[in-house]
MARBATOR-385043 format. One record per residue (C-alpha): residue in three letters; x, y, z; residue number from 0. Coordinates in pm, 1 decimal. Example, Ala and Ser with C-alpha at 12.3 -4.5 7.8 and 13.67 -1.06 7.14 Angstrom:
<sites>
   residuo          X          Y          Z   num
       ALA     1230.0     -450.0      780.0     0
       SER     1367.0     -106.0      714.0     1
</sites>
This chain:
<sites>
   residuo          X          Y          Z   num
       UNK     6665.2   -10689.3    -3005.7     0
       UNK     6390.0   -10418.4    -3056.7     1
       UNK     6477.6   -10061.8    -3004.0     2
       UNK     6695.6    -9951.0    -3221.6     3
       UNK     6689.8    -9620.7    -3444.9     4
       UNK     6696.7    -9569.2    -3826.8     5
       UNK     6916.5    -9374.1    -4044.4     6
       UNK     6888.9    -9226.6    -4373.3     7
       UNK     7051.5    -8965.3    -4534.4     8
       UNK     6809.5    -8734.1    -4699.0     9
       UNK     6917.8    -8806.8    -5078.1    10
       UNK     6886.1    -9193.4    -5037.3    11
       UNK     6545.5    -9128.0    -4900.7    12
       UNK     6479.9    -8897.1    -5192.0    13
       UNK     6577.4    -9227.1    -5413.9    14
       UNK     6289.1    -9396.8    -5276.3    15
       UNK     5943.5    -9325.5    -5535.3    16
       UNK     5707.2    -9079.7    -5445.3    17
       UNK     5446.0    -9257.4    -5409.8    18
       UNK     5274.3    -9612.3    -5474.5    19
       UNK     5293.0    -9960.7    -5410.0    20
       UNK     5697.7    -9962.1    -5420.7    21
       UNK     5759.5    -9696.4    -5176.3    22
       UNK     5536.9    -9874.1    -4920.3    23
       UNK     5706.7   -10194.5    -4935.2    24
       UNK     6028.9   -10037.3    -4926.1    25
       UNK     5969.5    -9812.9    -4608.3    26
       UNK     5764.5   -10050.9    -4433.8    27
       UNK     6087.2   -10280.6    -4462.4    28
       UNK     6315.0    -9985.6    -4324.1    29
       UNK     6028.4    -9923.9    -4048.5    30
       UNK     6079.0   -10331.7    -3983.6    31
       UNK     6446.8   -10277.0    -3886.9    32
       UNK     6382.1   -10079.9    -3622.6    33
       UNK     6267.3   -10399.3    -3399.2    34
       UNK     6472.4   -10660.5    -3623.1    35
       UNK     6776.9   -10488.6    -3726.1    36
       UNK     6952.2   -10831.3    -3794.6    37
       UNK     6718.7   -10906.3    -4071.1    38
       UNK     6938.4   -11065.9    -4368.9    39
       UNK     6952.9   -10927.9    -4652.4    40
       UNK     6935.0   -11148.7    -4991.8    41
       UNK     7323.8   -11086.4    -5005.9    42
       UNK     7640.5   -10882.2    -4886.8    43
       UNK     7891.3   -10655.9    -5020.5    44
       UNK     8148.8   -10443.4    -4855.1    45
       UNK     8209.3   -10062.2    -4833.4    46
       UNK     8542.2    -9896.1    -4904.9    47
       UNK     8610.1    -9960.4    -4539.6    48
       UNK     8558.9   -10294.9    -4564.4    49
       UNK     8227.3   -10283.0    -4334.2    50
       UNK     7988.6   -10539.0    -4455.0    51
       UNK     7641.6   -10422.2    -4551.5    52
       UNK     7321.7   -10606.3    -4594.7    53
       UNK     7135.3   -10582.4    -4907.0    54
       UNK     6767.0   -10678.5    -4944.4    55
       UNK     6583.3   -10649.3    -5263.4    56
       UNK     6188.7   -10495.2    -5227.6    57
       UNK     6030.3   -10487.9    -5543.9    58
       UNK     6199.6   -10370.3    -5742.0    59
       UNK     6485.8   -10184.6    -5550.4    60
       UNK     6805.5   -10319.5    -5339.7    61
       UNK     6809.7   -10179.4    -5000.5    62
       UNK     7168.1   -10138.4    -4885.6    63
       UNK     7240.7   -10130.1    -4496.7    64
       UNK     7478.7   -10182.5    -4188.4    65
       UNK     7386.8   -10233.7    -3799.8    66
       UNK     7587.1   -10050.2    -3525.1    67
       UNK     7516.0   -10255.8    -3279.6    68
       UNK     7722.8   -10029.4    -2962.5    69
       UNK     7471.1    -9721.1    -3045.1    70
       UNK     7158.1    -9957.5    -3145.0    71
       UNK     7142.5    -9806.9    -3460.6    72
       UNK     7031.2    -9921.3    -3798.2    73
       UNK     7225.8    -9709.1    -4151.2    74
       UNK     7062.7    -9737.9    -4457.6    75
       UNK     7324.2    -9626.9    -4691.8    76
       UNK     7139.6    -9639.0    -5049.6    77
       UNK     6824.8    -9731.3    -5225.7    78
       UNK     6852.9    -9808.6    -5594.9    79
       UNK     6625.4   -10009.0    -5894.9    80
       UNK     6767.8   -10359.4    -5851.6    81
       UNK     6953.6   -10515.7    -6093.0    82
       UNK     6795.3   -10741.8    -6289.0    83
</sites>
């Protein structure tokens, strides 16, 4: 199911730290959904549109994101520190 393209808007990705061990893991994981976009997350939630979202914790952030499968596109909606 490789192939597909992924999308972040430009203030999640400005979410993600600088630099470091974190950010690494984190975009490595959003590289990683380019080939396996059906990667589960740890758990769901839904959007205001009732769309259900993935949501993987890395580290110490949650990773929040949807696959539209008809365009073969991944969306990550929002990085954030991880509740503990």
């Amino acid at each position: 199911m490789g192939g597909y393209e992924v999308f972040m808007h430009l203030t999640v990705l400005e979410s993600v730290p600088k630099s470091g061990a974190q950010r690494q893991r984190i975009m490595n994981f959003i590289r990683s959904l380019r080939e396996k976009p059906d990667t589960p997350g740890d758990f769901l939630d839904k959007d205001t549109s009732l769309r259900v979202r993935q949501v993987k914790i890395v580290g110490d952030y949650a990773i929040t994101y949807w696959v539209d499968a008809p365009v073969k596109a991944v969306m990550v909606v929002d990085v954030r520190l991880a509740d503990n």
